[in-house]
TORKOL-4160 file (C-alpha; in steps of 0.2 Angstrom, whole numbers, padded with zeros to 4 digits, m for minus):
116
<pt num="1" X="0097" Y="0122" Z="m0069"/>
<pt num="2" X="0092" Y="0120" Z="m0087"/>
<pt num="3" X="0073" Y="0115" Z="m0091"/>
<pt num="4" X="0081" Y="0098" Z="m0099"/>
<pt num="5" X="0088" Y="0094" Z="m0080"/>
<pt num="6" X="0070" Y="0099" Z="m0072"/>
<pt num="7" X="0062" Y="0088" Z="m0084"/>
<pt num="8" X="0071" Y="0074" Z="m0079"/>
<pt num="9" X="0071" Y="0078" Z="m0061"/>
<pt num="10" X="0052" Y="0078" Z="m0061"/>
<pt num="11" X="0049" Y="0062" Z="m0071"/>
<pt num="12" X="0060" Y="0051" Z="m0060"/>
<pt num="13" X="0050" Y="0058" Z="m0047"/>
<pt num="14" X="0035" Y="0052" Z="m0057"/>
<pt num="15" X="0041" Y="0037" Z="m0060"/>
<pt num="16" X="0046" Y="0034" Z="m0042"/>
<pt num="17" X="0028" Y="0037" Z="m0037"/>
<pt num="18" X="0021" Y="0026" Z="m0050"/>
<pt num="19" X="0030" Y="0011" Z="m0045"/>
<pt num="20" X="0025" Y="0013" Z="m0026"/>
<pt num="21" X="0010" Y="0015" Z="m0031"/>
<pt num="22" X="0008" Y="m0001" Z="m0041"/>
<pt num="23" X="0016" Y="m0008" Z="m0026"/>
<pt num="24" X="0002" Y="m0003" Z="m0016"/>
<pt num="25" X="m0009" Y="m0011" Z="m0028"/>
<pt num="26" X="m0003" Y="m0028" Z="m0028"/>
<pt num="27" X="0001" Y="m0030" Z="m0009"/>
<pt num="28" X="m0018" Y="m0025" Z="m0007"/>
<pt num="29" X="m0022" Y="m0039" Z="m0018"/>
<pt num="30" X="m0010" Y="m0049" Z="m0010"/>
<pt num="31" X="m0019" Y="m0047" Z="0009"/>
<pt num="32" X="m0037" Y="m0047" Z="0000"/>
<pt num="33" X="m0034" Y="m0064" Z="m0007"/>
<pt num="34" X="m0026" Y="m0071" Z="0010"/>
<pt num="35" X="m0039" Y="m0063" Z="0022"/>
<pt num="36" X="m0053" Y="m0071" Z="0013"/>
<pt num="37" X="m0047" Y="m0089" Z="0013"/>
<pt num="38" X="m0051" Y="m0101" Z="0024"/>
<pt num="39" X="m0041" Y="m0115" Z="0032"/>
<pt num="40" X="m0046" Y="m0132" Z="0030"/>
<pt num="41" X="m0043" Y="m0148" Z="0039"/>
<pt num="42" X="m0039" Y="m0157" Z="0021"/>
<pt num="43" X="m0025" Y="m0144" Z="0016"/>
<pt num="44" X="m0012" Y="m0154" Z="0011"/>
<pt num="45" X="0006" Y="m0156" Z="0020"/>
<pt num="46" X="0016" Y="m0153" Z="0005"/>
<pt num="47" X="0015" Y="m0136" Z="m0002"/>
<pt num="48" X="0026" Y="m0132" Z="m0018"/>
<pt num="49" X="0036" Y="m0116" Z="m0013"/>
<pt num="50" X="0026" Y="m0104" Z="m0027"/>
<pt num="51" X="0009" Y="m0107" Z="m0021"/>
<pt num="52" X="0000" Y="m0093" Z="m0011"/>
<pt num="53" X="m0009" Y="m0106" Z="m0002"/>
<pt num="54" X="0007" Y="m0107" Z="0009"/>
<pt num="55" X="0004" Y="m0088" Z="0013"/>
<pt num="56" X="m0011" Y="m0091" Z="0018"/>
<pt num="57" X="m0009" Y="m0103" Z="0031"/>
<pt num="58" X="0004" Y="m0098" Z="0039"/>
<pt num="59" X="0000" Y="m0080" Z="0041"/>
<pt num="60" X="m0016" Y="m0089" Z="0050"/>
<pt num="61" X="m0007" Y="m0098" Z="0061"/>
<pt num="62" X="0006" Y="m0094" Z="0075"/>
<pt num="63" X="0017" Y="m0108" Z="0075"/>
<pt num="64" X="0034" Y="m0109" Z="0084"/>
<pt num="65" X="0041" Y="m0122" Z="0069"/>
<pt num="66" X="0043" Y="m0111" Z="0053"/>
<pt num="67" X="0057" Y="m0115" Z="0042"/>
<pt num="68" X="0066" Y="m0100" Z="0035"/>
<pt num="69" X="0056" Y="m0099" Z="0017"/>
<pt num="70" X="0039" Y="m0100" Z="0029"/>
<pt num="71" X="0045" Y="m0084" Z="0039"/>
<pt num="72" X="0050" Y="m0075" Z="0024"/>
<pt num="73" X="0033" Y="m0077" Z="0019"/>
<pt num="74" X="0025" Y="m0071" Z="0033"/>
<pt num="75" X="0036" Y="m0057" Z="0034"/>
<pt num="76" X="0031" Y="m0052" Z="0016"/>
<pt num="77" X="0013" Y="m0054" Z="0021"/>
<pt num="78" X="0017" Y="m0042" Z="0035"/>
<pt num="79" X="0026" Y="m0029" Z="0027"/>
<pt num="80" X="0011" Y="m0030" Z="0012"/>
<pt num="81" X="0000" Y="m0025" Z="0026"/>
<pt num="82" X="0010" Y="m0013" Z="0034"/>
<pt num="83" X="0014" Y="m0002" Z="0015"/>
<pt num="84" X="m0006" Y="m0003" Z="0015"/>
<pt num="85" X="m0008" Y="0006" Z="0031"/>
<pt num="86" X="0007" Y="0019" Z="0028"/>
<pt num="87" X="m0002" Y="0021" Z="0010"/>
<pt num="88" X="m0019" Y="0024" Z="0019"/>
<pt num="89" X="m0014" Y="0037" Z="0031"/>
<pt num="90" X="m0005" Y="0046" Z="0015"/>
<pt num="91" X="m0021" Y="0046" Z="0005"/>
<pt num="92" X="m0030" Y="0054" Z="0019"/>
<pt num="93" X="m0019" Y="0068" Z="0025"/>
<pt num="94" X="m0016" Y="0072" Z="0006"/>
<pt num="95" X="m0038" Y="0072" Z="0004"/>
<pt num="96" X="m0038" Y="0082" Z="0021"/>
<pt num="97" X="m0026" Y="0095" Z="0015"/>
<pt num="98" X="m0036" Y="0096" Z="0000"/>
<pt num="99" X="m0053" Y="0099" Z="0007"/>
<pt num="100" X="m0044" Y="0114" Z="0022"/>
<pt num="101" X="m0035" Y="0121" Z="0004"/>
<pt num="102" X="m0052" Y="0121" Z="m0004"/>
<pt num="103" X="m0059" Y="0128" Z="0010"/>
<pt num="104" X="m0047" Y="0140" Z="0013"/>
<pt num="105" X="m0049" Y="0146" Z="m0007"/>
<pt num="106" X="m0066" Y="0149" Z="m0003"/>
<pt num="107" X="m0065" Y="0157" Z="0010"/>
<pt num="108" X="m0052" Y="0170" Z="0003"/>
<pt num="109" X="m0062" Y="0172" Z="m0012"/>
<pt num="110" X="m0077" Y="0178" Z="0000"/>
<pt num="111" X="m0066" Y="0189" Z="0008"/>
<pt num="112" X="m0061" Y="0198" Z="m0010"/>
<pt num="113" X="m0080" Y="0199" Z="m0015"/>
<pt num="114" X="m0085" Y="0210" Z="0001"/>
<pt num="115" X="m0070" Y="0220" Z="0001"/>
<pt num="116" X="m0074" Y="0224" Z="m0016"/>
């Protein structure tokens, strides 16, 4: 493989990462927002269809009577909350690896000073 394939190789990796990253990023903006609203009695009936308001109450509420748009928007609230988690877990192994490696480095570089 030429070093101009590798390149490309490992910026589309890159990039890959980027973008789930940035996707990260908004979903957790996206459940931040929604779990610190409150419901009110007063909220209108009528919501427009592009208003995160509509997120916020039904992911709140367990009604049987969604519409399709409604459960899509749950769902999307769901599967925000969900890439957060499996994001969460990655970030900690990947810190846990690298405290043991560290650890590890140290200890190897111990072994080579008394065996010196």
């Amino acid at each position: 493989m030429s070093k101009k394939e590798n390149n490309k190789k490992i910026n589309k990796k890159i990039n890959k990462e980027a973008k789930w990253r940035t996707k990260v990023e908004s979903d957790k903006q996206l459940v931040n927002f929604i779990d610190k609203c409150e419901l009110t009695k007063e909220f209108p009936n009528q919501i427009k269809k592009d208003n995160i308001k509509v997120l916020i109450i039904l992911s709140k509420l367990n009604s049987q009577d969604l519409n399709d748009f409604e459960k899509k928007l749950i769902k999307k609230y769901q599967k925000a909350k969900m890439r957060i988690m499996k994001a969460e877990i990655i970030y900690e192994k990947i810190c846990y690896n690298k405290v043991n490696d560290e650890k590890k480095e140290k200890k190897e570089k111990k072994a080579n000073r008394t065996s010196e």
